[in-house]
Biopython code that builds the backbone (N, CA, C, O; Angstrom):
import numpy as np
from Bio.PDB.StructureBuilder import StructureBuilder

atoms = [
    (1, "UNK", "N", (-87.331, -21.725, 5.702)),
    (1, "UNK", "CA", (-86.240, -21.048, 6.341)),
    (1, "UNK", "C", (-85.353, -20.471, 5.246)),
    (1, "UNK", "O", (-85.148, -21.050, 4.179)),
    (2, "UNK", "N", (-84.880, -19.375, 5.559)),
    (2, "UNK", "CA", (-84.221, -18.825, 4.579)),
    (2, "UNK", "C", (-82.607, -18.359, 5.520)),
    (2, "UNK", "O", (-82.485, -17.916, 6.662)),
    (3, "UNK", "N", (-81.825, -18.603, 4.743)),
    (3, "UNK", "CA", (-80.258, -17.823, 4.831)),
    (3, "UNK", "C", (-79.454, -17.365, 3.818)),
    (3, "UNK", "O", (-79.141, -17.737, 2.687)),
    (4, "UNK", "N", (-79.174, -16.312, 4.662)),
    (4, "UNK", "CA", (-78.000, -15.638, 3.413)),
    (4, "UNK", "C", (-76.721, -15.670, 3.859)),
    (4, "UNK", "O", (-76.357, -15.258, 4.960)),
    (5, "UNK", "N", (-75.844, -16.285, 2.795)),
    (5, "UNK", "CA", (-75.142, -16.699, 2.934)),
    (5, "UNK", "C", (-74.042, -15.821, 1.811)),
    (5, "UNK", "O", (-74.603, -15.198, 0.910)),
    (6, "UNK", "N", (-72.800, -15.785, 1.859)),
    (6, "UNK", "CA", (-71.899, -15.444, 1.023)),
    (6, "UNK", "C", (-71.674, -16.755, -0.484)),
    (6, "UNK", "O", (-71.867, -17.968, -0.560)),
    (7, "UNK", "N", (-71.206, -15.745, -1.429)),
    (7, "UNK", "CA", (-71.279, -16.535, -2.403)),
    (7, "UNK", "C", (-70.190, -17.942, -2.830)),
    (7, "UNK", "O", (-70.191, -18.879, -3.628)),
    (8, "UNK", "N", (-69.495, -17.503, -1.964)),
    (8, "UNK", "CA", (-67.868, -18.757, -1.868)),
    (8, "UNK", "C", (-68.982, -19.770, -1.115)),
    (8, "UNK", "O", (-69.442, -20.571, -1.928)),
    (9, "UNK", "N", (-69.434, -19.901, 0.013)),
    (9, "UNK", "CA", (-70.152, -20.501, 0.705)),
    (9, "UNK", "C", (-70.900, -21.151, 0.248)),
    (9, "UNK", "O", (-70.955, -22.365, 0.444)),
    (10, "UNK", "N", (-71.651, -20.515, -0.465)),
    (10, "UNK", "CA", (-72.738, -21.035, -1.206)),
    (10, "UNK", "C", (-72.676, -22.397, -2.077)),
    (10, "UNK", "O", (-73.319, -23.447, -2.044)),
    (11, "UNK", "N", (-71.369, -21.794, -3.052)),
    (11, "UNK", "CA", (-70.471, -22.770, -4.210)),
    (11, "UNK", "C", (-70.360, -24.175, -3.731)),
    (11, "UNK", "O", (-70.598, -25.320, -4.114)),
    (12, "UNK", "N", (-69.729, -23.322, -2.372)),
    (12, "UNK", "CA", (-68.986, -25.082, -1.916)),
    (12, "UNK", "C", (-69.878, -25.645, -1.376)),
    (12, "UNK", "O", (-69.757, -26.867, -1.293)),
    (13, "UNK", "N", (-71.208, -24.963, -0.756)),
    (13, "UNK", "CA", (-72.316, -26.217, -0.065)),
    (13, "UNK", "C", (-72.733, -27.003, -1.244)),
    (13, "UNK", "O", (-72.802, -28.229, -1.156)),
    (14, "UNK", "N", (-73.036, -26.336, -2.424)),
    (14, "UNK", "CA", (-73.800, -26.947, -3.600)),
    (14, "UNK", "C", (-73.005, -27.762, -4.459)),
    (14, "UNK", "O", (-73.506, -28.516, -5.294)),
    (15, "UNK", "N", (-71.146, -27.564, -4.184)),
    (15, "UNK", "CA", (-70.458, -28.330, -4.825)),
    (15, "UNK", "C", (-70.608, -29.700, -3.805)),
    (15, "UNK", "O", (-71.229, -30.638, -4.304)),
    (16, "UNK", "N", (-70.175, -29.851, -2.653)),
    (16, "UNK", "CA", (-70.194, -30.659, -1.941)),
    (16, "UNK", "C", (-71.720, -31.566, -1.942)),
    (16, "UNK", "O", (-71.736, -32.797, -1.949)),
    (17, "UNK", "N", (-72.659, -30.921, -1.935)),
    (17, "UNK", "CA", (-74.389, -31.297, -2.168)),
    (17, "UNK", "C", (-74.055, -32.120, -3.409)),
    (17, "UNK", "O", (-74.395, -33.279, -3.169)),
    (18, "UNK", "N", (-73.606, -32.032, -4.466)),
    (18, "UNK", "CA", (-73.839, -32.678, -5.450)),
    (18, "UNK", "C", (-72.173, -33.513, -5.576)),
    (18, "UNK", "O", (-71.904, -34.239, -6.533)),
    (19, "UNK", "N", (-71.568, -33.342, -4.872)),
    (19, "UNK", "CA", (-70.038, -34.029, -4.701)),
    (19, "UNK", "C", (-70.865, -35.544, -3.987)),
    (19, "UNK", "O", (-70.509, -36.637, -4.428)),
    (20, "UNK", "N", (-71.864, -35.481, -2.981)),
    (20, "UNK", "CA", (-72.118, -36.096, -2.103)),
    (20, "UNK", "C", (-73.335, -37.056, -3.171)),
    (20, "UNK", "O", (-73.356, -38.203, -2.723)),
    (21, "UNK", "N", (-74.266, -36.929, -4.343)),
    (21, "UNK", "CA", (-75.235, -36.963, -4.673)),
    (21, "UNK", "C", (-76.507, -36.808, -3.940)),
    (21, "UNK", "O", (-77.329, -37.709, -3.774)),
    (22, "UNK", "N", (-76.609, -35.513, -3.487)),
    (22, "UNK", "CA", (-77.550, -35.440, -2.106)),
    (22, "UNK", "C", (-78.187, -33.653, -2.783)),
    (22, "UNK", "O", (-77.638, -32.706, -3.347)),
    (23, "UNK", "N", (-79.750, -33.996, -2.261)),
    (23, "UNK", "CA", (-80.535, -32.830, -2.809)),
    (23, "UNK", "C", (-79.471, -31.757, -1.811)),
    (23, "UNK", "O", (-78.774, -32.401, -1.027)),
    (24, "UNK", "N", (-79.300, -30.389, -1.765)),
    (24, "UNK", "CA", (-78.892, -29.232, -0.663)),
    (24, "UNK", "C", (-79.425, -29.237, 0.234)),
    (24, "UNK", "O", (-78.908, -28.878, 1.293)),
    (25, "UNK", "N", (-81.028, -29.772, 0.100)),
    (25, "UNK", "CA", (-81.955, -29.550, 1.107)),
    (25, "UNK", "C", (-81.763, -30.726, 2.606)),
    (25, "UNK", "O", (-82.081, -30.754, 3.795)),
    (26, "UNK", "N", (-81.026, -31.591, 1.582)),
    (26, "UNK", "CA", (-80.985, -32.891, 2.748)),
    (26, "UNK", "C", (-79.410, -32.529, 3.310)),
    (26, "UNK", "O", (-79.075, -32.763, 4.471)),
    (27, "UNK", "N", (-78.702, -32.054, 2.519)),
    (27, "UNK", "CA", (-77.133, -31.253, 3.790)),
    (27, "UNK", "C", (-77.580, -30.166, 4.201)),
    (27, "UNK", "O", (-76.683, -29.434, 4.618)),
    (28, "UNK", "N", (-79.013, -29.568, 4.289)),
    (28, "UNK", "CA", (-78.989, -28.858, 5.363)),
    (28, "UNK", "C", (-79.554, -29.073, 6.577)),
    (28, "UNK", "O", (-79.580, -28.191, 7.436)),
    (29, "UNK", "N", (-80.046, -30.239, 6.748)),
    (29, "UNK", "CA", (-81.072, -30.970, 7.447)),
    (29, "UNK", "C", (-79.529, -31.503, 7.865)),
    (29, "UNK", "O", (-78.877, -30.754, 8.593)),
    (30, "UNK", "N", (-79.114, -32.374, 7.566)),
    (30, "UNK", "CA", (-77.560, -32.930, 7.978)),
    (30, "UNK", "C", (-76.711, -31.957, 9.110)),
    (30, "UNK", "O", (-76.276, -32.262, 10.220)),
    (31, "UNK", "N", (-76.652, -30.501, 8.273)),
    (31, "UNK", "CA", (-75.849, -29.448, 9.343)),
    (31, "UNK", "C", (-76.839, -29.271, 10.318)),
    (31, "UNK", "O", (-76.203, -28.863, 11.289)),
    (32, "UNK", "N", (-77.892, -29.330, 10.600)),
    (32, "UNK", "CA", (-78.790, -28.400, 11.340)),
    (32, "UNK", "C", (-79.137, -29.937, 12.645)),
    (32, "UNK", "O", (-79.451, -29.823, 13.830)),
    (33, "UNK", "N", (-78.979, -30.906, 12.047)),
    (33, "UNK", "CA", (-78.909, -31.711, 13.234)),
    (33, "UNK", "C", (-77.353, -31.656, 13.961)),
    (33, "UNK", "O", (-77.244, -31.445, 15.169)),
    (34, "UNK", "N", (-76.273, -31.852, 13.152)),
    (34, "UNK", "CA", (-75.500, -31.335, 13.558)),
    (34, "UNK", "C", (-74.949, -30.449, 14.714)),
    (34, "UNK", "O", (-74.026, -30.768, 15.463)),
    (35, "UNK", "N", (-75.503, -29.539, 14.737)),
    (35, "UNK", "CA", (-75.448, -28.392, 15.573)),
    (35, "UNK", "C", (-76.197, -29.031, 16.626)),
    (35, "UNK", "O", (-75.604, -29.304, 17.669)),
    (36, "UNK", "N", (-77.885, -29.413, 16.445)),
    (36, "UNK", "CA", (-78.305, -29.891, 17.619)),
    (36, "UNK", "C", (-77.635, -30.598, 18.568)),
    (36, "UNK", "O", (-77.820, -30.349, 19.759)),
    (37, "UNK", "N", (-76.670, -31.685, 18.107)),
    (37, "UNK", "CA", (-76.280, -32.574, 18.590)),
    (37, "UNK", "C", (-75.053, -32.030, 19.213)),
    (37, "UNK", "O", (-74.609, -32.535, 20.244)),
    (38, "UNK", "N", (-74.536, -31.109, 18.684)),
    (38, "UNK", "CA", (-73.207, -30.150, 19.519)),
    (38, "UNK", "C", (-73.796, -29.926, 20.446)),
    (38, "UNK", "O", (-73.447, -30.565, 21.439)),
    (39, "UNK", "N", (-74.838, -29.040, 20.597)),
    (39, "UNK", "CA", (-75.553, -28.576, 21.540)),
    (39, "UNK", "C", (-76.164, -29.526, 22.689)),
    (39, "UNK", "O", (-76.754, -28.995, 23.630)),
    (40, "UNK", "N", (-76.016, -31.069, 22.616)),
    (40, "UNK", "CA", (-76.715, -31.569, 23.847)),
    (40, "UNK", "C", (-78.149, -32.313, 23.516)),
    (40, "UNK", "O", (-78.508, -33.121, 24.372)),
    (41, "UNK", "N", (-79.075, -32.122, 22.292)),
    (41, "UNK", "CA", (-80.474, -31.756, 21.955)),
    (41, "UNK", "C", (-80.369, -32.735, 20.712)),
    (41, "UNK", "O", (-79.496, -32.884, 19.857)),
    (42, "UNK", "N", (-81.838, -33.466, 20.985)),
    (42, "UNK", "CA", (-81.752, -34.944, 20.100)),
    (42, "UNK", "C", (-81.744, -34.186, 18.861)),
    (42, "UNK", "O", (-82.130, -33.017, 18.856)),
    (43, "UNK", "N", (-81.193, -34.962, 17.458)),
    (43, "UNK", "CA", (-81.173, -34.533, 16.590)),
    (43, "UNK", "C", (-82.769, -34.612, 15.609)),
    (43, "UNK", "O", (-82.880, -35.564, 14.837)),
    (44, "UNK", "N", (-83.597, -33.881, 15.673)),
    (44, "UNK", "CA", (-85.035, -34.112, 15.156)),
    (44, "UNK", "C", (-85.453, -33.295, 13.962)),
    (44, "UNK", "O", (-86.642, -33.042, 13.771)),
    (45, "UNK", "N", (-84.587, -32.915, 13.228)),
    (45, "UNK", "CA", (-84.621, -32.427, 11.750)),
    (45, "UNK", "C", (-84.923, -32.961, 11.038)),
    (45, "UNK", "O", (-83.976, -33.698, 10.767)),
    (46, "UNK", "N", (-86.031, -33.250, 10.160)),
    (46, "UNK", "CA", (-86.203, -33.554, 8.915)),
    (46, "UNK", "C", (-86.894, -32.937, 7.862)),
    (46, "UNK", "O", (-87.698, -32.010, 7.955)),
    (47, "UNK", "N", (-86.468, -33.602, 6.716)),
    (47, "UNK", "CA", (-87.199, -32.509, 5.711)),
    (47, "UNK", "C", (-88.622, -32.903, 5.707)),
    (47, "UNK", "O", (-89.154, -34.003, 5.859)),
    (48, "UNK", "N", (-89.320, -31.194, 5.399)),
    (48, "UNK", "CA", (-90.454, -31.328, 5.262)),
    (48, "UNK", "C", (-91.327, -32.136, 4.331)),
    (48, "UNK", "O", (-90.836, -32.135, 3.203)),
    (49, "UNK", "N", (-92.299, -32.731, 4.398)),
    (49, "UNK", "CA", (-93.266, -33.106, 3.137)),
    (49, "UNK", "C", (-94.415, -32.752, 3.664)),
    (49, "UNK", "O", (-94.762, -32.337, 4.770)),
    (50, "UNK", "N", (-95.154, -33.089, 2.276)),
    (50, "UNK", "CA", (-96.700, -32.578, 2.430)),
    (50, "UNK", "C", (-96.768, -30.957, 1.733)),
    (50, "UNK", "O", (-95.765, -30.405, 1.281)),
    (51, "UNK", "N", (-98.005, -30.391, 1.743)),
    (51, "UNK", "CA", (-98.210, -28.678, 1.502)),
    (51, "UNK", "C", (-97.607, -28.143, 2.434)),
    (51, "UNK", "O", (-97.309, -28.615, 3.531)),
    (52, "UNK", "N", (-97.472, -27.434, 2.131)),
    (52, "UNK", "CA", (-96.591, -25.641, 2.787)),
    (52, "UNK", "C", (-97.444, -25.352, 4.178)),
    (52, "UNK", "O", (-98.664, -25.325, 4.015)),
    (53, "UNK", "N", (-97.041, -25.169, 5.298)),
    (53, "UNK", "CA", (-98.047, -24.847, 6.543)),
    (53, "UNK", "C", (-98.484, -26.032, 7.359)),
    (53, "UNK", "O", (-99.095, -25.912, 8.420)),
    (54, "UNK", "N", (-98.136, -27.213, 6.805)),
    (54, "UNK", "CA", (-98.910, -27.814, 7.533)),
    (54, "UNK", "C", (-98.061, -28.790, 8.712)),
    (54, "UNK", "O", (-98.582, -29.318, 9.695)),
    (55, "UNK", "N", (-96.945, -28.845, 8.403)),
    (55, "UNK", "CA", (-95.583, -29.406, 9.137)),
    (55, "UNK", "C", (-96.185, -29.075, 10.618)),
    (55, "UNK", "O", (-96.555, -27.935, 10.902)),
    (56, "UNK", "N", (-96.264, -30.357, 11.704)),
    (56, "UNK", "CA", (-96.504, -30.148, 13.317)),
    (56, "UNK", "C", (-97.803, -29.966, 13.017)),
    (56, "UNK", "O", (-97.396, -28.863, 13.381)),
    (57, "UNK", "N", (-98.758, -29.909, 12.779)),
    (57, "UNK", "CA", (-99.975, -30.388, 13.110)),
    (57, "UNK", "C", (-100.027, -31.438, 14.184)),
    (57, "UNK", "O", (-100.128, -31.164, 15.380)),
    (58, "UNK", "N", (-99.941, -32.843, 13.617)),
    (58, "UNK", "CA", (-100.446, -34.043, 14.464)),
    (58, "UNK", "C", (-98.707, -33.818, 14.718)),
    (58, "UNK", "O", (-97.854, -34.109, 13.879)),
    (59, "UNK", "N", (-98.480, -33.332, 15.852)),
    (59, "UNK", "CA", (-97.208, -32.941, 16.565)),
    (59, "UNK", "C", (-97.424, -32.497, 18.096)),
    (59, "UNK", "O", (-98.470, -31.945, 18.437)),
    (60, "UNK", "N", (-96.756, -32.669, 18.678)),
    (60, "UNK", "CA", (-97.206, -32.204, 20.368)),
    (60, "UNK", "C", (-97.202, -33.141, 21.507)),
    (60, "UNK", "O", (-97.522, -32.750, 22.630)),
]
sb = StructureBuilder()
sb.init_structure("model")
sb.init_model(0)
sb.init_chain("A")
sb.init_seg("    ")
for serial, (resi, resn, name, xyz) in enumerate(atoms, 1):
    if name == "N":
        sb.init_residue(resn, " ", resi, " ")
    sb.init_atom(name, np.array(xyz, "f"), 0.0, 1.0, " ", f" {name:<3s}", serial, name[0])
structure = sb.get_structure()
């Protein structure tokens, strides 16, 4: 997933990411459940592992 984001924005996710000792990748997994959970919708974000493509396979 990709976003573009403004550069003030940016600063402070990556200041806060490392304010927190936490990869960026895992506060974005953090915001993105977040939102789910505003929304009503279990929070089921996690970061990927494994190769590239293969995420949800044995999923369904």
């Amino acid at each position: 997933m990709q976003v573009r984001i403004n550069k003030r924005g940016w600063s402070t996710l990556r200041n806060l990411a490392s304010d927190r000792d936490m990869p960026l990748e895992a506060l974005m997994v953090e915001a993105l459940n977040d939102v789910l959970l505003k929304h009503g919708q279990p929070p089921i974000v996690e970061r990927r592992t494994g190769e590239r493509g293969t995420e949800g396979r044995d999923e369904e």
